[in-house]
N, C-alpha and C positions, 0 to 999 in steps of 0.2 A: 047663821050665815054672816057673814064678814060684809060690811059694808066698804061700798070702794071709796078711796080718799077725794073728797072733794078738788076738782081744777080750781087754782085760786083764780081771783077776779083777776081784771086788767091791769087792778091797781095796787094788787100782792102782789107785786115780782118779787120773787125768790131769788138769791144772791144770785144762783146758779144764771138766770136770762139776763140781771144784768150785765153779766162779763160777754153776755152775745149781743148786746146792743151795738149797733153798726158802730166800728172807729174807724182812725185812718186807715184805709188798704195802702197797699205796697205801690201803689200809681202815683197816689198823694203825695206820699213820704219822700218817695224820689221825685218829684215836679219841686219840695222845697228843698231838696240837698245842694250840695254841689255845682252838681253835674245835670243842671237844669239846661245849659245850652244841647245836651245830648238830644232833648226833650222837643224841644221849641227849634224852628228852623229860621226864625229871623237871621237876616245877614248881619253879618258882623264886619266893622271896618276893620282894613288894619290896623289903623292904632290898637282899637281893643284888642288884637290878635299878639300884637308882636312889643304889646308894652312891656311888659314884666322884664323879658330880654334886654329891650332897648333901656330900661332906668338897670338896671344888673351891668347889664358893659357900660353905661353910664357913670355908675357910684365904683366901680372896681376899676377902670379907666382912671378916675379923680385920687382914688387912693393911691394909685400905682404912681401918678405924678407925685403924690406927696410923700411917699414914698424914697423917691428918685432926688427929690429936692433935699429930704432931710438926709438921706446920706450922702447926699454931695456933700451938704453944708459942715456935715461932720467931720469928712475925710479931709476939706479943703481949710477950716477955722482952726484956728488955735482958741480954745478954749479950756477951760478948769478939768481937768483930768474926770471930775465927777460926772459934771453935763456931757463932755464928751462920750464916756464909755456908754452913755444911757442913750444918746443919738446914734449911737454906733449897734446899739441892739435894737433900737426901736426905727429906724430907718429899714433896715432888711424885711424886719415884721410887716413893713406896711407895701412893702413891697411885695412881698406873698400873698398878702391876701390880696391886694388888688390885682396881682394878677390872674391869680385863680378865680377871684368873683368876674374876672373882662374873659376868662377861657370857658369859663359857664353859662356868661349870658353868649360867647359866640356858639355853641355847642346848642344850645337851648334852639337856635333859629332854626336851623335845619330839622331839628326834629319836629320843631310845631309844621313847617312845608309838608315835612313827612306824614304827619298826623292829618293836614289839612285836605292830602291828596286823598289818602284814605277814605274822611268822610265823602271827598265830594261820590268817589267811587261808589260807596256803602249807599249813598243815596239815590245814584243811578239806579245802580240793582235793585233796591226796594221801591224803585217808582215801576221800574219792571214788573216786577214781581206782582205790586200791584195792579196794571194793567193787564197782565195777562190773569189772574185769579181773579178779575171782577169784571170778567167778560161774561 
């Protein structure tokens, strides 16, 4: 007769239990990502809310004057044909991107209002939600 294989002790773990030893679940992992405000309902001022936009049309605003400045100053000095052609390209450039960093940070705000209306809505309905299922 075949004898059965002994259960090891507590303190034979076989590879196999340890890869079942409790790790992060999916709760944890997401509470340290990102998207921890999704998680946590502390209020948030608007500064925190509306910074990112406001320093974006900030820094793309400051370019777009310097921008503006250097190719005035290109089109309007008489200077070395060399320095000129290279203010005459690098003026435009800085012009573009500040404008498009100050049309991003203005595009940006309306969508976080939008975003913002969203949660407070989502959190209505789940306080609902709540209330009538733990009746």
């Amino acid at each position: 007769m075949e004898a059965l294989p002994k259960a090891p002790d507590i303190d034979e773990k076989s590879p196999e239990s340890k890869d079942l030893l409790p790790s992060q679940t999916a709760s944890s992992l997401c509470i340290s990502s990102r998207s921890e405000s999704v998680w946590t309902t502390a209020p948030r001022s608007k500064w925190e809310i509306y910074r990112k936009p406001i320093v974006t049309m900030s820094v793309g605003g400051a370019i777009l004057l310097f921008g503006v400045v250097i190719t005035c100053l290109a089109y309007t000095l008489n200077l070395v044909e060399k320095y000129l052609t290279a203010l005459k390209m690098i003026g435009p450039a800085f012009l573009s991107l500040g404008l498009m960093m100050l049309v991003c940070g203005l595009v940006w705000v309306p969508i976080i209002k939008k975003k913002q209306k969203q949660r407070q809505k989502s959190m209505f309905f789940q306080s609902l939600k709540s209330f009538f299922l733990n009746r």
